[in-house]
ROKE-868983 format. One line per field, with one value per residue (C-alpha): x, y negated, z. Coordinates in Angstrom, 3 decimals. Each point is the difference from the previous one (the first is absolute). Layout:
N
u <- c(X|...);
v <- c(Y|...);
w <- c(Z|...);
This chain:
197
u <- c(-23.813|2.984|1.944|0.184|2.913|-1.083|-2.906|1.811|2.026|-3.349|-0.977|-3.332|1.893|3.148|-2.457|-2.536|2.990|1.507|-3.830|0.307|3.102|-0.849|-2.701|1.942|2.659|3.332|1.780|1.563|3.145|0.692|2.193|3.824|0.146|-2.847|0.401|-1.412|-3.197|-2.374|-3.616|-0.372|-1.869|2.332|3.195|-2.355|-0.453|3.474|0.688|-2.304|1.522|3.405|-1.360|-1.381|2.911|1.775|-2.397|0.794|4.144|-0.588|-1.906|2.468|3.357|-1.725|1.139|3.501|0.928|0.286|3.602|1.709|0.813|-4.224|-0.441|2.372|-1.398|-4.001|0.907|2.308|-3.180|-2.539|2.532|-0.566|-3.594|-0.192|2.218|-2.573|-2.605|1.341|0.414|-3.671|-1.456|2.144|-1.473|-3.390|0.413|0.977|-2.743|-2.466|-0.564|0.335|3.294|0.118|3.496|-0.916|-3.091|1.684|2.051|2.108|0.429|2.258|-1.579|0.545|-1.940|2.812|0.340|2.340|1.825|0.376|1.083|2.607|1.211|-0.939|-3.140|1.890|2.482|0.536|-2.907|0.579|-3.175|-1.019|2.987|2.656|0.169|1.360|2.721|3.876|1.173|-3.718|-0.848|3.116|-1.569|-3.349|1.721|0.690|2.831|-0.038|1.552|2.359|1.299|2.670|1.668|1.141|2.964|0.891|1.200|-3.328|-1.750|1.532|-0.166|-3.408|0.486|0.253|-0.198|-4.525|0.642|1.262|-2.756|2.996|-2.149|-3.481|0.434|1.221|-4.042|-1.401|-3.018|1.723|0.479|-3.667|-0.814|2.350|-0.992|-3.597|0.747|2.472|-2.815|-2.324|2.789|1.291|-4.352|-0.371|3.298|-0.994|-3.872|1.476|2.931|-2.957|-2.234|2.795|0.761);
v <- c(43.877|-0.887|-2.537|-3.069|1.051|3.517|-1.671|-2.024|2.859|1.547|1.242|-1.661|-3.317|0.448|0.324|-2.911|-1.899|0.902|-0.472|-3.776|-0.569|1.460|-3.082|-2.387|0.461|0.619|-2.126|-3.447|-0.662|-3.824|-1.178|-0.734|-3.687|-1.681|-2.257|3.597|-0.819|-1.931|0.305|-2.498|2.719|2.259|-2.116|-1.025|3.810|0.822|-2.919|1.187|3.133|-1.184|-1.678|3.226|1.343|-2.740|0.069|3.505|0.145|-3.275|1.826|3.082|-1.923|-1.131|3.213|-0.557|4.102|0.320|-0.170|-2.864|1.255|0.765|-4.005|-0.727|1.673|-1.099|-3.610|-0.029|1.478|-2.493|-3.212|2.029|0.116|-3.547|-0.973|2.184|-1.604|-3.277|1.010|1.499|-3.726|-1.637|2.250|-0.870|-3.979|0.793|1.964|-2.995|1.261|-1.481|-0.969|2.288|-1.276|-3.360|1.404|3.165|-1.116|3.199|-0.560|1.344|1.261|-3.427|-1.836|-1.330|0.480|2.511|-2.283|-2.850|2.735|1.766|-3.325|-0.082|1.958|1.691|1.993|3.131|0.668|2.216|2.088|1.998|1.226|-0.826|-3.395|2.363|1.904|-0.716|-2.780|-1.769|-1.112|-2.424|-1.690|-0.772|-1.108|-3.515|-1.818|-2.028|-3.401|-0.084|-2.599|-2.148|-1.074|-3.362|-1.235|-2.675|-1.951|0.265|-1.039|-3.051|-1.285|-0.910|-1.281|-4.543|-2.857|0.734|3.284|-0.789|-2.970|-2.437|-2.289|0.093|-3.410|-1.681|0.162|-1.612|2.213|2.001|-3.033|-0.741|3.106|0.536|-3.716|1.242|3.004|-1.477|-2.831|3.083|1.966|-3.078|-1.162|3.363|0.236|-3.350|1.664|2.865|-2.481|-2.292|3.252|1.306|-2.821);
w <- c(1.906|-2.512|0.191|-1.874|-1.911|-0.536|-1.815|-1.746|-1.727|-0.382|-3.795|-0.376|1.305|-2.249|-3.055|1.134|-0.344|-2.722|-1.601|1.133|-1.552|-3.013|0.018|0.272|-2.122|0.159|2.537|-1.209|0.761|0.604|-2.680|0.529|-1.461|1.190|-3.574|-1.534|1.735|-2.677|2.218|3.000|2.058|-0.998|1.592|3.320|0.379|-0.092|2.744|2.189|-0.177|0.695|2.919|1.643|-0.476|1.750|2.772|0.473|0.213|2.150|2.052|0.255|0.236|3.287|1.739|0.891|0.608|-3.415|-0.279|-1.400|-3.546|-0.620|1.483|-2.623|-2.565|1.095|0.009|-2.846|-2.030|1.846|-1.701|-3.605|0.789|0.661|-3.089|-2.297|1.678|-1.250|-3.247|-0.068|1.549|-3.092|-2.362|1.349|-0.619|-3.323|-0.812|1.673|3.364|3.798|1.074|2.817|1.157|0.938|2.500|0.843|3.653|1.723|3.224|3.177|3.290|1.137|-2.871|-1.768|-3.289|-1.223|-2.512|2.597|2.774|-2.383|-1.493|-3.750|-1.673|-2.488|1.802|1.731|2.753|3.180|1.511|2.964|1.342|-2.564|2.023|2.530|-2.058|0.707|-2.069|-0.612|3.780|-0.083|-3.274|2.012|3.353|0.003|1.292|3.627|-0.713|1.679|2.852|-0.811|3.129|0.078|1.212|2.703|-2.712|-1.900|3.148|0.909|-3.771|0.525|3.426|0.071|3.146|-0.933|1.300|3.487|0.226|0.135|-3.022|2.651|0.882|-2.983|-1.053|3.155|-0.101|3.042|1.966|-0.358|1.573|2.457|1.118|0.488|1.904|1.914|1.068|1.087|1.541|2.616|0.294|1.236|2.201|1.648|0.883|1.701|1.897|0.911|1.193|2.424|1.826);
């Protein structure tokens, strides 16, 4: 039995599929500006097709053997694809269709949303293993606050009579208290004199 790329180089197949392209027509190709675009199906097709192909380098940039120069490339296209993409969901508001950038949410592995994760909405977006690549990591790590020692000087600032209790009294809820436990403590005392002898 052939294989199934031996069957795919096949005659009958090659000309089956040529036959179906024929039938179709020949193959659009989306336009450049998407202000060329005057037919609101027209524009929605053309986003939908940008978002495949999104989907698709966001898959492959997810494979970090690639060498750094193809992540470079990968996610440099995946920002153009999302910039065209914008321009295609403009064009489709003009034209009088859903505003798909107020529903439409991207979102990180951790649920965040991308624009709140990378800072503002509009900039430049990191994928897959470009978040990895020399010189990007140190834009995602964030800074430990760090401690500020303070000095003795600092310290005793803050430091008054309240501090060492020396103001307790002045109040003469203390006195109260002491008075009372004091009363118990000597009741007490006297019941464990009176008990031993």
């Amino acid at each position: 039995m052939a294989r199934n790329e031996e069957k795919a180089q096949s005659m009958l197949n090659r000309f089956l599929a040529g036959k179906q392209g024929e039938k179709r027509g020949p193959r659009q190709k989306r336009p450049f500006l998407a202000s060329e675009c005057t037919n609101l199906v027209e524009a929605d097709k053309w986003r939908q097709q940008i978002l495949r192909e999104i989907g698709k380098k966001v898959m492959e940039i997810q494979n970090g053997g690639l060498g750094e120069y193809k992540i470079r490339d990968l996610n440099d296209e995946i920002n153009k694809l999302i910039r065209e993409k914008g321009h295609w969901e403009r064009r489709i508001v003009e034209l009088g269709g859903p505003d798909y950038s107020k529903t439409a949410k991207v979102t990180d592995s951790k649920g965040r949303d991308v624009a709140e994760a990378m800072g503002k909405g509009a900039g430049y977006r990191y994928f897959g293993a470009a978040r990895n690549l020399p010189g990007v990591k140190e834009l995602f790590e964030k800074e430990e606050p760090k401690l500020q020692h303070r000095t003795r000087q600092q310290m005793y600032k803050h430091i008054d009579p309240d501090y060492f209790g020396f103001w307790d009294e002045d109040d003469g809820i203390l006195e109260a208290l002491e008075a009372v436990a004091e009363r118990k403590i000597r009741e007490s005392s006297v019941i464990t004199d009176s008990i031993r002898s």
